[in-house]
N, C-alpha and C positions, 0 to 999 in steps of 0.2 A: 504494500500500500504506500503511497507518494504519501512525502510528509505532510506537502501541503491538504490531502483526504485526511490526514490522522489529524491534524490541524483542527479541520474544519469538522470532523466528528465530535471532537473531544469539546470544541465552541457550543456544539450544539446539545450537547448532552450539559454540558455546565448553566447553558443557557434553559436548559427545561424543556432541550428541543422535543424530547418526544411527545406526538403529539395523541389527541383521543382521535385514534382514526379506526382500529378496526385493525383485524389482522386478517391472517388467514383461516382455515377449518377452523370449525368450533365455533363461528361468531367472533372470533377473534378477540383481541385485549384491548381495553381501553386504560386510560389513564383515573376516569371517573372513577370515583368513591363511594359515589351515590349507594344506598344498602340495595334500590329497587335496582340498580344495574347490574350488580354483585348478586345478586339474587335470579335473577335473569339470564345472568352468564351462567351460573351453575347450574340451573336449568338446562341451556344451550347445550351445552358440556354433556350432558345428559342426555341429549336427543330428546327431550320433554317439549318440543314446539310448543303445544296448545298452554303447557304450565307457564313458560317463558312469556309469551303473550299474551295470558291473563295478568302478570306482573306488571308486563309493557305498556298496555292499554290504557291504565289509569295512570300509570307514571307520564304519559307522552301529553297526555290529558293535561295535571296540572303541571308541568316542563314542556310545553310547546314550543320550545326553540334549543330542544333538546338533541342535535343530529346523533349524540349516539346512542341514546333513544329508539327513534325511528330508523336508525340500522340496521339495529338486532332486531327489531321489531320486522324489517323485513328482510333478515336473515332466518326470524322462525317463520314468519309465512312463504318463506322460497320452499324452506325444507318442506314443509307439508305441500310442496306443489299450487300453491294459491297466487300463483304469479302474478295477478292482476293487482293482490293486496301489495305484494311484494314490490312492484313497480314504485308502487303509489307510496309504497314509506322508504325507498330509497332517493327517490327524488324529492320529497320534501325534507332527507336527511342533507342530499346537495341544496338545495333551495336555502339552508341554515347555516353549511356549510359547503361552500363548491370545493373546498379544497380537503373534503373527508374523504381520505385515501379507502379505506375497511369500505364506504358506499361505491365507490369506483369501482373498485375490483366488485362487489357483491351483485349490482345492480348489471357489468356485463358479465359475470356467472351467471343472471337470469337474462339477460338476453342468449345466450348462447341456449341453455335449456329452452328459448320460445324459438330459438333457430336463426336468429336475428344477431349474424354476424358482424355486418357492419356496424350496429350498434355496438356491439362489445370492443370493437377493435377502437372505436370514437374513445370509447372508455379507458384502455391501456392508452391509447396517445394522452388522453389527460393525466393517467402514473406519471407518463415520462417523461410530460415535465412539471410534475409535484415530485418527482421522485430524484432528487438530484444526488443525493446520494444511493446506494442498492435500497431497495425496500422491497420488503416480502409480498406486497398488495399487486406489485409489479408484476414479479417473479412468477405469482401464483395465476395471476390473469393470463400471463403472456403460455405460462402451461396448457392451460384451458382451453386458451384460443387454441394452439397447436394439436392438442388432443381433439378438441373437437374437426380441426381439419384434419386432421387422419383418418377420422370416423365417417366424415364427410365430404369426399374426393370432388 
């Protein structure tokens, strides 16, 4: 690694860089504390969709400007296949935050599952350049996308 990446990591990390975005499987890690988020992740963690977003539902209610929130929120309604919900709380988690990396990647994992390539790929072009350092939100999209063209010649 160039001094000046170890540099500019060590900045970032002193600086609080990490950010609440979302990771990869699982619903990914936030920075929040919140107990209903922490609550909802271990749900997540769980595979418990419907538990997870009965947590979410009232949480998002009174935190309306919550994007990691409505992430997970439509990280458990992807899982259960309810894509329409799932659209709908990852773009109002961008709409809160455009630069939620965890929505990025999540919202084009549900485009690729509705078959809706180009959207997903719109979506990795926004990682890369939220993603100026490596980031796993990247990494994990840019798999997906490749995986799914192999499956889909």
């Amino acid at each position: 690694m160039s001094k000046i990446r170890v540099f500019l990591l060590a900045a970032c990390l002193l600086a609080g860089g990490a950010q609440a975005s979302g990771g990869g499987g699982g619903g990914g890690t936030t920075v929040t504390e919140e107990p209903e988020i922490v609550a909802a992740q271990a749900a997540i963690n769980k595979s418990d969709w419907q538990g997870a977003i009965g947590i979410l539902m009232p949480y998002v209610a009174s935190h309306p400007r919550s994007a990691d929130g409505f992430n997970l929120l439509g990280y458990a309604s992807r899982k259960q296949g309810k894509l329409d919900n799932a659209f709908r709380y990852y773009e109002q988690a961008l709409a809160i935050d455009p630069k939620h990396r965890g929505a990025h990647e999540y919202i084009g994992e549900a485009y690729l599952m509705a078959g809706d390539l180009a959207h997903a790929e719109q979506h990795l072009a926004a990682l890369d350049k939220l993603c100026w350092l490596p980031c796993e939100e990247y990494d994990d999209l840019k798999a997906a996308i490749a995986d799914y063209r192999a499956k889909h010649p």
